[in-house]
N, C-alpha and C positions, 0 to 999 in steps of 0.2 A: 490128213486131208487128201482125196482124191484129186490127182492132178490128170493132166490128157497124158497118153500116151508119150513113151521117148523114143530116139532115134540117137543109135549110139555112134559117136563120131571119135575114134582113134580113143577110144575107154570112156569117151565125155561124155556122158547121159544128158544130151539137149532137151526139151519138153517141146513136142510139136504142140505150141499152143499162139495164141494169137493175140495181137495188142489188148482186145479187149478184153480177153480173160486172162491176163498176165494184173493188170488192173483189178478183175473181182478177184484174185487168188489173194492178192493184197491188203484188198480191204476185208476178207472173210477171215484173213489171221489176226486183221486190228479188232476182228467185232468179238472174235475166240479168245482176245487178252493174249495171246502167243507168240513168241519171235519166231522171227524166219528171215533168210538169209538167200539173197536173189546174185546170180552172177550173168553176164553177158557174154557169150560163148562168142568171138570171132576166131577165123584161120589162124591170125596171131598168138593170141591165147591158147587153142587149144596144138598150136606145135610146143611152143614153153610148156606146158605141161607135159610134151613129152621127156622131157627133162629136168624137170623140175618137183619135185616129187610132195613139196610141199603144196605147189600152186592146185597139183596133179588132188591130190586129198582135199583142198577144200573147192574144189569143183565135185568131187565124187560126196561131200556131204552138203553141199546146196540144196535150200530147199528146193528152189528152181535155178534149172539155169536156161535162159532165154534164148534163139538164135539169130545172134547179132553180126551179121557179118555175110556176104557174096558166098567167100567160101565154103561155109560147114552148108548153104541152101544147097553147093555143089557138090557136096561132098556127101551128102544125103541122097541127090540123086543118081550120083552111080554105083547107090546100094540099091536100087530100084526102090527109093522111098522118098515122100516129099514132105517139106514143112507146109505148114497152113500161109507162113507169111513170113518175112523176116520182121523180127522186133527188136529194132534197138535200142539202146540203153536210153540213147536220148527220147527217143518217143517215150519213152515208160516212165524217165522221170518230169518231163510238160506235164504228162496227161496224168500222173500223179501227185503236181504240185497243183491242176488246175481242180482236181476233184477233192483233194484237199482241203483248198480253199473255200471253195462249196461247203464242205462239212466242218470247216474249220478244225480239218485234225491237226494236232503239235507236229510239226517238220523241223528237221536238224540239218543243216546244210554245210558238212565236213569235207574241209580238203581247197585244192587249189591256191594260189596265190593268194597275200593279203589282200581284201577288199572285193575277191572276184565273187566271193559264194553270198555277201552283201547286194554286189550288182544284179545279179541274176534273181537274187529274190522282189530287185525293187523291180524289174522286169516284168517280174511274174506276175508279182500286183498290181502291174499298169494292166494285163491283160484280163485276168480272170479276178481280182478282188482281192481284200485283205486276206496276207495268210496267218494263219496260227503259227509263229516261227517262236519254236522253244529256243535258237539259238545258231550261232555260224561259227567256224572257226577253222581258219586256215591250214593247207597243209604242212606248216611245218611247226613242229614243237619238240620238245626237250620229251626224255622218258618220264620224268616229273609232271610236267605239262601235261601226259597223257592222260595220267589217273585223274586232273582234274578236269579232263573235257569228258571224260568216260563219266563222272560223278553229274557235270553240269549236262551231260546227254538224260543219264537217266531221271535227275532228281525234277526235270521242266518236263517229264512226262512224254518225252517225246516217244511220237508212233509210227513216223515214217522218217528215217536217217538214210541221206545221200552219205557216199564217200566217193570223193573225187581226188585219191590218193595215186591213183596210176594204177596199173597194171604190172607186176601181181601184187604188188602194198597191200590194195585196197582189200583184197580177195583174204590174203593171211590176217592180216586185220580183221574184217571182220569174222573169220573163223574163231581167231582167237579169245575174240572180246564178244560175239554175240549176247549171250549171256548174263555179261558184267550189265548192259547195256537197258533191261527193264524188256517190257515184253514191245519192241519193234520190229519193224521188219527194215533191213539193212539191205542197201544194193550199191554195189559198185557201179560210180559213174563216169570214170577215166576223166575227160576234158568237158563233158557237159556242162560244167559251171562257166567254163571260158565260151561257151556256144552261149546258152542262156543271158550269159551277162553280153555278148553281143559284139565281144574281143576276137571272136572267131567266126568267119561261119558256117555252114554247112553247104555239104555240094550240092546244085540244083536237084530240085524232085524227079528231073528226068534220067539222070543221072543215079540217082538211088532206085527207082524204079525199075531199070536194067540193071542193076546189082554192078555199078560202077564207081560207086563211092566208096571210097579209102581214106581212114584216119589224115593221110599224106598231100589227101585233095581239097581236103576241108577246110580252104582257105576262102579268103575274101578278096584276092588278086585274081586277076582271068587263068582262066586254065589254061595251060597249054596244048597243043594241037592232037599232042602224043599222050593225054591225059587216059584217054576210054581203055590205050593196051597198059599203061600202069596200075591201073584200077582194078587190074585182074591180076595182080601178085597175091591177093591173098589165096585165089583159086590156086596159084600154082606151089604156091608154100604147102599148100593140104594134100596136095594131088600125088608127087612120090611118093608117102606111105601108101595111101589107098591104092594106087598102082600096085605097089609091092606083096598086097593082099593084109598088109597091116591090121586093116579093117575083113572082119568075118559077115559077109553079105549073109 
């Protein structure tokens, strides 16, 4: 399948593409019967991959990986190239539960604490309608346990699976199991169940919109005054390799 263009950040092949076609990429592989395997590129992420060589390999075979995060937008630009948008995980999976919903396609809602990826779906139904939920099941299980959530993913048909397993779990996981899993499309969703379900929340729009939101700020307490120069750790996590020419402009 033809995707946009990428933009390579420290080996990470980002997809400069934009919330709304990160959505039809989506649904063009549920209409193809085909899995596919989405990851969320932040500074965080893609420094752990410079050391991590597993996490490193299933970002290098993602079908997409989206870019989520202030820094890889900054880190793009001092290769003299830009993304269309920042897309983050949580925008893609709303606007993937809410289109969902509309077509009633089967959703799997993996990961998180007991009871959170429940919350978050009753959420989602208050907002945009019933959804077609093949199933929930929290993040923690036995190796045992696994095979049967992998079996109850695929045998309820499901076509859009969150993993809300953490970073890089989520990521090996689904590299590993893609497959076992029936023809869905899999996307890591770090803490989005605890946003959705409404245990967390996200930092103001104004705040994201200057590329000042951090996993760290994503509280529902006031921010502090010193918040806007913490916000930009992830720029600077990225910034000494590309300094160092890590990255080939």
């Amino acid at each position: 399948m033809e995707l946009s263009s990428k933009i390579d950040i420290l080996s990470v092949p980002i997809a400069n593409i934009s919330l709304a076609e990160t959505k039809d990429f989506v649904f063009r592989c549920i209409a193809e019967g085909r899995a596919a395997s989405i990851a969320t590129a932040n500074a965080e992420m893609v420094m752990r991959a410079q050391k991590d060589n597993e996490l490193a390999q299933a970002l290098q075979e993602a079908d997409l990986v989206i870019p989520d995060g202030a820094g890889v937008l900054w880190a793009a630009e001092q290769k003299g190239q830009k993304f269309k948008e920042r897309v983050t995980g949580c925008d893609v999976a709303e606007l993937l539960l809410k289109e969902a919903a509309a077509r009633q396609t089967p959703v799997y809602l993996f990961g998180a604490a007991a009871g959170v990826a429940e919350e978050a779906a009753a959420n989602i139904e208050a907002r945009y309608g019933k959804l077609n939920l093949a199933g929930t099941h929290s993040g923690f299980f036995s190796a045992d346990e696994e095979q049967d959530i992998i079996g109850d993913i695929r045998s309820h048909g499901t076509r859009i699976l969150l993993v809300a397993l953490g970073v890089p779990k989520q990521e090996k996981w689904i590299r590993d199991h893609l497959y076992d899993l029936g023809p869905c499309v899999c996307m890591g969703v770090g803490g989005t169940f605890d946003v959705l379900a409404g245990r967390v929340g996200r930092a103001p729009v104004w705040m994201q919109q200057n590329r000042l939101a951090v996993p760290s700020l994503q509280r529902t307490e006031p921010l502090p005054a010193y918040a806007g120069a913490a916000a930009l750790y992830g720029c600077r996590q990225i910034r000494r390799p590309l300094m160092k020419g890590a990255v080939v402009t």
